[in-house]
DOLUMDREN-366370 format. One line per field, with one value per residue (C-alpha): residue number from 1; x, y, z. Coordinates in steps of 0.05 Angstrom, whole numbers, always signed. Example, Ala and Ser with C-alpha at 12.3 -4.5 7.8 and 13.67 -1.06 7.14 Angstrom:
BEGIN
seq = (1, 2)
x = (+246, +273)
y = (-90, -21)
z = (+156, +143)
END
This chain:
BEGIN
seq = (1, 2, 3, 4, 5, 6, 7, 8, 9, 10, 11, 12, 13, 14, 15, 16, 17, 18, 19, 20, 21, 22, 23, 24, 25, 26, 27, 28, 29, 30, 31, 32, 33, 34, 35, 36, 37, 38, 39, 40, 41, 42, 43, 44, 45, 46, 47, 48, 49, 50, 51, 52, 53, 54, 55, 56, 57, 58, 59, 60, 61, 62, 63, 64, 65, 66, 67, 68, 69, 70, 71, 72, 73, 74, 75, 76, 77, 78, 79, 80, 81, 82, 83, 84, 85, 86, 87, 88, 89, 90, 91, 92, 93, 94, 95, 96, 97, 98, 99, 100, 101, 102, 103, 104, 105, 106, 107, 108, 109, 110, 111, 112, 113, 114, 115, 116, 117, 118, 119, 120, 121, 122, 123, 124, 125, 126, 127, 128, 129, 130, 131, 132, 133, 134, 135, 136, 137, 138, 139, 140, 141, 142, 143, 144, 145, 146, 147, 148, 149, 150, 151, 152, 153, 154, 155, 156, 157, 158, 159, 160, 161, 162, 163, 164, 165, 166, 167, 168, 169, 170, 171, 172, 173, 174, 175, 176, 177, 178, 179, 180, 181, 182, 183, 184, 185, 186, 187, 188, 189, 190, 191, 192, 193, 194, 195, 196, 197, 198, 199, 200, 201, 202, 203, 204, 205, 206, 207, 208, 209, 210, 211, 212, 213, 214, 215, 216, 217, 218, 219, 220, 221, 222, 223, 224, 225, 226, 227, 228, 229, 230, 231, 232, 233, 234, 235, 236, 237, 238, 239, 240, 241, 242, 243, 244, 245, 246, 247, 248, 249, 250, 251, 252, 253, 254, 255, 256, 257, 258, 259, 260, 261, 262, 263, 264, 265, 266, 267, 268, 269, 270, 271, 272, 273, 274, 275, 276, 277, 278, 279, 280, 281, 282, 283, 284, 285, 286, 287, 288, 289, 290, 291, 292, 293, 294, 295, 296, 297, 298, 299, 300, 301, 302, 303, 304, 305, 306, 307, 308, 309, 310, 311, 312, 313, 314, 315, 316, 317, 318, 319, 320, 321, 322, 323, 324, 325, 326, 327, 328, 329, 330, 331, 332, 333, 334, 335, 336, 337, 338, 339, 340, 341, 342, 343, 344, 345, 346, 347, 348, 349, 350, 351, 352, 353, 354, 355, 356, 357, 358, 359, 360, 361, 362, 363, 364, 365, 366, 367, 368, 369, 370, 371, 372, 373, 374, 375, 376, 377, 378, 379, 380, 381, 382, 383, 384, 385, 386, 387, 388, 389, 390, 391, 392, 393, 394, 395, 396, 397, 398, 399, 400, 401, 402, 403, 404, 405, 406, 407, 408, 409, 410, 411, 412, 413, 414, 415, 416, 417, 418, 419, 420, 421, 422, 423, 424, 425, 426, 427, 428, 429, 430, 431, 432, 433, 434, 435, 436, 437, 438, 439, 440, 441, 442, 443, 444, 445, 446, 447, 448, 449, 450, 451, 452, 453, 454, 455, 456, 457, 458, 459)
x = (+438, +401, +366, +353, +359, +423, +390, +368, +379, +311, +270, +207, +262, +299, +241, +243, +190, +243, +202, +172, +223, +187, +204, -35, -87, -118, -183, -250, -191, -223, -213, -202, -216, -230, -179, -114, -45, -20, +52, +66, +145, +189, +251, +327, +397, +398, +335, +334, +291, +300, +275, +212, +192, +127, +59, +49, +19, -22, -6, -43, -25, -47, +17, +46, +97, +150, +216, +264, +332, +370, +404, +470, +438, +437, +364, +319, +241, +212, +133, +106, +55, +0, +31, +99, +131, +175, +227, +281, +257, +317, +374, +402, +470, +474, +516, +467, +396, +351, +292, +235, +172, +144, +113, +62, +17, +0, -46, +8, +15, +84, +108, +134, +177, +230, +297, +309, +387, +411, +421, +483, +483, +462, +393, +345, +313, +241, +234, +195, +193, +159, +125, +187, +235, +259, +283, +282, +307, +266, +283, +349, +332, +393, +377, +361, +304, +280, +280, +317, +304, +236, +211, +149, +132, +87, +12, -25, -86, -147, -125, -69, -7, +30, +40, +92, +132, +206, +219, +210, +178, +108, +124, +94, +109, +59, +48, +89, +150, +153, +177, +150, +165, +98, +102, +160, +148, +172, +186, +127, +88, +117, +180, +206, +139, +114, +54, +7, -64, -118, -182, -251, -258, -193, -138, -81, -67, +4, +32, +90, +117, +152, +154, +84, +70, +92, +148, +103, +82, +23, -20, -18, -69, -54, -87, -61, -38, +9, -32, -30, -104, -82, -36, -59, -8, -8, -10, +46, -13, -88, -83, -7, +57, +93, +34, +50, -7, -73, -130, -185, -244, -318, -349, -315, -260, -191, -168, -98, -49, +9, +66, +73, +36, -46, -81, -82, -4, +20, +47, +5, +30, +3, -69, -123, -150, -201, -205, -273, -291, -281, -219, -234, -190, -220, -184, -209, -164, -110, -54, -17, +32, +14, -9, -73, -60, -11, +33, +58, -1, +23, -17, -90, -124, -203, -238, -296, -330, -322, -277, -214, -154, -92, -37, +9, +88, +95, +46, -4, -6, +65, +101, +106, +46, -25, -77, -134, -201, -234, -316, -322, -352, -291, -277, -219, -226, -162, -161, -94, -37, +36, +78, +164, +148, +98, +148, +148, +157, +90, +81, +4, -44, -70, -130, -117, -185, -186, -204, -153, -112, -25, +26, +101, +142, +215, +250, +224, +187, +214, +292, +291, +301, +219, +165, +103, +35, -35, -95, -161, -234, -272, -287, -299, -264, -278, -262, -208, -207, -138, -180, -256, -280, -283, -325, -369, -335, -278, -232, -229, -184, -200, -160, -192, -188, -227, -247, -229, -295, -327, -391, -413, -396, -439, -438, -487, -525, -516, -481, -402, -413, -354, -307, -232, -205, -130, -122, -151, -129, -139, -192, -222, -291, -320, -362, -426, -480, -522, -478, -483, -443, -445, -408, -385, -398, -361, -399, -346, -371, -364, -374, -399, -353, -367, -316, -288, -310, -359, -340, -360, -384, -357, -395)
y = (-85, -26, -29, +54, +79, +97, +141, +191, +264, +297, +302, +263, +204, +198, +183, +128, +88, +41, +7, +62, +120, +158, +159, +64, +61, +125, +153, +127, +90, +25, -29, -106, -121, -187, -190, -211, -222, -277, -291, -330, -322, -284, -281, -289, -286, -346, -329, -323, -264, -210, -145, -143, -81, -49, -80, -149, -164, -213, -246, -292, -362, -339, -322, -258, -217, -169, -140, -139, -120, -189, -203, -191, -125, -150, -136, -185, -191, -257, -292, -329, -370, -347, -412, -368, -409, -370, -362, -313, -300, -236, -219, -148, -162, -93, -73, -24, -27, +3, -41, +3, +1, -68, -94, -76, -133, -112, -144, -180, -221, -188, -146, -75, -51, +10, +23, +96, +83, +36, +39, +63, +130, +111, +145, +98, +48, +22, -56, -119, -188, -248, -300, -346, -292, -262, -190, -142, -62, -20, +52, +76, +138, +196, +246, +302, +313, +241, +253, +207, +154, +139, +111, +83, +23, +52, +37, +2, +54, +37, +50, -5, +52, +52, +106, +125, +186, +205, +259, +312, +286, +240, +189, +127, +68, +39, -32, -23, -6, +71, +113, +182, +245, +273, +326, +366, +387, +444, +446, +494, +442, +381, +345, +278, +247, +178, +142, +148, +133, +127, +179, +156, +215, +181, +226, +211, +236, +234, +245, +292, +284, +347, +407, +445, +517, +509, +456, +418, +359, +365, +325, +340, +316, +312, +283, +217, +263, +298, +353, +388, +397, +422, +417, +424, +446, +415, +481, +441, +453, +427, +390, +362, +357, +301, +261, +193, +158, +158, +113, +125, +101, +70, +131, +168, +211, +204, +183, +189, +199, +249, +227, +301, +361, +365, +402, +489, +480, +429, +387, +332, +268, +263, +261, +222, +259, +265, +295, +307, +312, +377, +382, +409, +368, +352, +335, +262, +253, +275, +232, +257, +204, +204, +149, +115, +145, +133, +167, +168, +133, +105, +68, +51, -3, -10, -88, -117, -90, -28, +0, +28, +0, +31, +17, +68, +48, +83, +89, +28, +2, -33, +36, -3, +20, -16, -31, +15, +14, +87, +79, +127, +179, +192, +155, +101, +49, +16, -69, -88, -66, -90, -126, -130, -206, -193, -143, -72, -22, -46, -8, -32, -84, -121, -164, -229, -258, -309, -251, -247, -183, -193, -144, -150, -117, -97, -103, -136, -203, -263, -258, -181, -191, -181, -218, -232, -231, -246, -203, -235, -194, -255, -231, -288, -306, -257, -243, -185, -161, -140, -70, -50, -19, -38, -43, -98, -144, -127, -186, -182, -221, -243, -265, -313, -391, -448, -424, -505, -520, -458, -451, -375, -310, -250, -178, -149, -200, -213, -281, -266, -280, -337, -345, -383, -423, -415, -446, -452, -376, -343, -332, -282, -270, -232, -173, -192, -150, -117, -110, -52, -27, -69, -125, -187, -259, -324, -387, -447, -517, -488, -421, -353, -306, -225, -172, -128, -62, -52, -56, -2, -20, +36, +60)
z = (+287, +257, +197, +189, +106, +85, +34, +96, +85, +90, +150, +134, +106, +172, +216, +263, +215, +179, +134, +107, +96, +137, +195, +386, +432, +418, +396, +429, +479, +492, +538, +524, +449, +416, +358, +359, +316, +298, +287, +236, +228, +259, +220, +256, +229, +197, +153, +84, +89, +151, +156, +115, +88, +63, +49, +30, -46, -62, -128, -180, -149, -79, -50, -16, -43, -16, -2, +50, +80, +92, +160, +111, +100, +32, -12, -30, -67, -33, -31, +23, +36, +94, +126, +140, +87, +37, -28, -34, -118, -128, -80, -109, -64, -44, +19, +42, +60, -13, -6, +31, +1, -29, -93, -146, -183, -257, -311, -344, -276, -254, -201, -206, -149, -147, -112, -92, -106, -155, -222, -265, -226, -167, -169, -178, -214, -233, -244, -261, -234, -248, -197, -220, -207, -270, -253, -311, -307, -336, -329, -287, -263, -276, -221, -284, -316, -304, -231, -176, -114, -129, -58, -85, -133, -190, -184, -249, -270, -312, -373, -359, -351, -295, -260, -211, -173, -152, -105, -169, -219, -239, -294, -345, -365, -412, -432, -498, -452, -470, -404, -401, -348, -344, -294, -259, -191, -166, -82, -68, -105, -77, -61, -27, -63, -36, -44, -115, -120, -170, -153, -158, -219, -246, -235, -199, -126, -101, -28, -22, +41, +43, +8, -12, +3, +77, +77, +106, +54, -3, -37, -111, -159, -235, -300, -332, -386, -337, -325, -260, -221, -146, -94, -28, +17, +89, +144, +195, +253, +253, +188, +204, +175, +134, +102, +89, +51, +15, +6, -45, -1, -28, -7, -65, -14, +2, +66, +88, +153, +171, +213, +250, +281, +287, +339, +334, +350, +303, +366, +356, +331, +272, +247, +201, +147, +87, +22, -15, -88, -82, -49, +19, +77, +149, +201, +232, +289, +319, +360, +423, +438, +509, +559, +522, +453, +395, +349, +286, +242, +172, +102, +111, +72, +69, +90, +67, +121, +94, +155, +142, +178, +194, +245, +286, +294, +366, +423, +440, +505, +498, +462, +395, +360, +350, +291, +290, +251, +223, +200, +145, +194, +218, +295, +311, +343, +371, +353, +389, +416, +394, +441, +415, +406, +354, +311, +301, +251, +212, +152, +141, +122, +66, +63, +35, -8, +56, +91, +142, +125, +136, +156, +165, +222, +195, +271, +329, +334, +369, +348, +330, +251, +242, +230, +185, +226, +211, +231, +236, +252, +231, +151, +109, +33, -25, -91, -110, -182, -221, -249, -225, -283, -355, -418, -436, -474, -439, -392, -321, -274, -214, -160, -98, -75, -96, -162, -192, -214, -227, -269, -247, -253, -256, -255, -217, -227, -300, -321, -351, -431, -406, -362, -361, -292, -296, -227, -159, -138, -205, -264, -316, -342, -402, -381, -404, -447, -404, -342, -298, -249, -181, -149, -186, -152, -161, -145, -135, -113, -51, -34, -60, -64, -75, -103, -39, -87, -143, -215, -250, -322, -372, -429)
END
């Protein structure tokens, strides 16, 4: 049983990557490493859930949330513990696989997800969901002006909006509930868009994984207000073809991957990039696909170490792919190599405050339905914060374990003005007078714990 899109039409979508609508060992190629996966379920035909898609999502009780394709190839949103332990919380009962991309967590404490083909026309739909399960539709998309098949759940920005793409347009939804089109894209500009992130000068940076100058993918940067800034058009040879995500980094840049072409050809298989400040791209790395190298690199996520991580879905020294890590400077290092009983078909990582970071695999694992696998490099617990930058005065949430008890928090080093324990896995503070930018540390009875990024105190 197959669990390819039905949705398929363009090239970039029909790619062997499932999970991801798109669709290692490579690099410094190293011998024996250290770290291993752990599988933690591997899903069968009798499972509720089969066929997870997308990046986990960490939510206020502690939990991970996602989506997946159902054995019936029915569509489901579902949590889990990091036990393996899990809750169907929506099944959409469609007859075709829709799901493909996973779950956003916004300030109110819901999810936001999208379908690229629901909705009274069939062209989309943008949603919310509540840790209990309450589905709401928000916006069916019409396939006009609005756009259609948005591939990508919106991402929450620091002014609270959320922000999100379809293949042709960039749109808002704001916490009032008002839904905005706030940019048109035309296919020299960008088309088939995919994964939207918030820039370190806060703009908004948006993978198209086709279109562009050269048919050959973009990344286009616009304002909050809708305003375009730049595309940068991908050449199809050294920098690649068919980007497929973006990371803003610590270090200020973009880092992101392309699922095609590198090397003075363009017959590489794919390549890891960055983007400065200014907008100039370098090349990190580019893939072969042959013996001792990988292909086909998808979403990175950054650790508390301050590596990047990122994972191939072909090549490793099994053929189904491997975890990497990428130093800022610019040279991967592969972690482990995927074996079919672990899954494949990974979309990415997240790292869970425990400090492990999670993954699913959409086929593969022991029964061939997928699985859910942990991935641990030895990082301890931390603290992850809802938004990490504010006012003082201003609320922030933060999101960990242990917190029952808690007496501390500061902000680089300045005591929160007070601070509210909702439950063991979530809190706030008030940023306090005199804060400055820096980390923010929680002291529980029995730990301190340190954001994974600095919060940036606004003026």
């Amino acid at each position: 049983m197959s669990s390819n899109f039905t949705i398929c039409s363009e090239r970039a979508i029909c790619r062997t990557m499932v999970l991801s609508v798109i669709g290692l060992v490579f690099g410094a190629v190293s011998a024996s490493v250290a770290q291993t996966i752990t599988v933690i379920k591997s899903f069968s035909a009798t499972s509720a859930i089969a066929y997870p898609v997308g990046v986990p999502t960490q939510g206020r009780d502690g939990l991970l949330y996602g989506q997946a394709v159902d054995s019936s190839l029915s569509n489901l949103d579902f949590r889990l513990n990091t036990s393996g332990s899990g809750v169907v919380l929506h099944n959409f009962n469609f007859t075709t696989t829709n799901v493909i991309s996973g779950l956003t967590l916004a300030a109110d404490g819901n999810f936001y997800g999208t379908l690229p083909s629901d909705g009274a026309s069939n062209n989309g739909l943008l949603f919310k969901l509540s840790r209990g399960g309450v589905f709401m539709s928000l916006h069916e998309f019409t396939g006009g002006t609005d756009g259609y098949a948005p591939l990508y759940p919106p991402v929450q920005a620091a002014n609270g909006t959320l922000y999100g793409t379809t293949r042709t347009t960039m749109y808002s939804y704001n916490p009032a509930g008002v839904y905005q089109v706030l940019y048109s894209f035309s296919t020299d500009q960008a088309f088939s868009l995919d994964q939207l992130v918030q820039d370190a000068q806060g703009n908004l940076d948006a993978v198209s994984i086709e279109g562009g100058a050269n048919n050959c993918g973009s990344i286009v940067k616009l304002s909050t207000q809708g305003k375009l800034l730049s595309v940068l058009s991908f050449d199809c040879l050294g920098q690649g073809m068919d980007p497929v995500g973006i990371l803003a980094a610590s270090d200020g840049n973009l880092y992101g991957t392309t699922s095609l072409g590198g090397n003075t050809r363009g017959s590489g298989m794919g390549t890891i990039f960055r983007i400065d400040a200014a907008g100039t791209l370098t090349t990190l790395y580019t893939f072969t696909g042959k013996q001792g190298d990988g292909a086909e690199p998808v979403f990175l996520t950054q650790g508390t170490d301050g590596l990047i991580y990122g994972i191939t879905v072909s090549g490793g020294a099994h053929g189904y792919g491997a975890i990497f890590s990428l130093p800022l400077s610019g040279v991967p290092t592969i972690l482990y190599s995927f074996r079919q009983g672990d899954g494949t078909l990974s979309a990415g990582l997240v790292q869970d405050t425990n400090g492990k970071f999670y993954g699913f695999a959409e086929q593969g694992g022991a029964f061939g339905f997928g699985s859910f696998y942990s991935f641990d490099t030895g990082l301890g617990p931390f603290v992850a914060l809802q938004k990490y930058q504010g006012k003082v005065g201003s609320t922030v949430q933060i999101l960990g374990q242990g917190f029952t008890g808690t007496k501390s928090v500061s902000f680089n080093g300045v005591a929160a003005s007070s601070l509210t324990v909702s439950s063991d896995t979530y809190m706030t503070a008030i940023v306090p007078t005199g804060a400055s930018t820096g980390s923010v540390v929680v002291v529980t009875p029995t730990a301190t714990l340190t954001s994974n990024k600095l919060f940036t105190v606004n003026q």
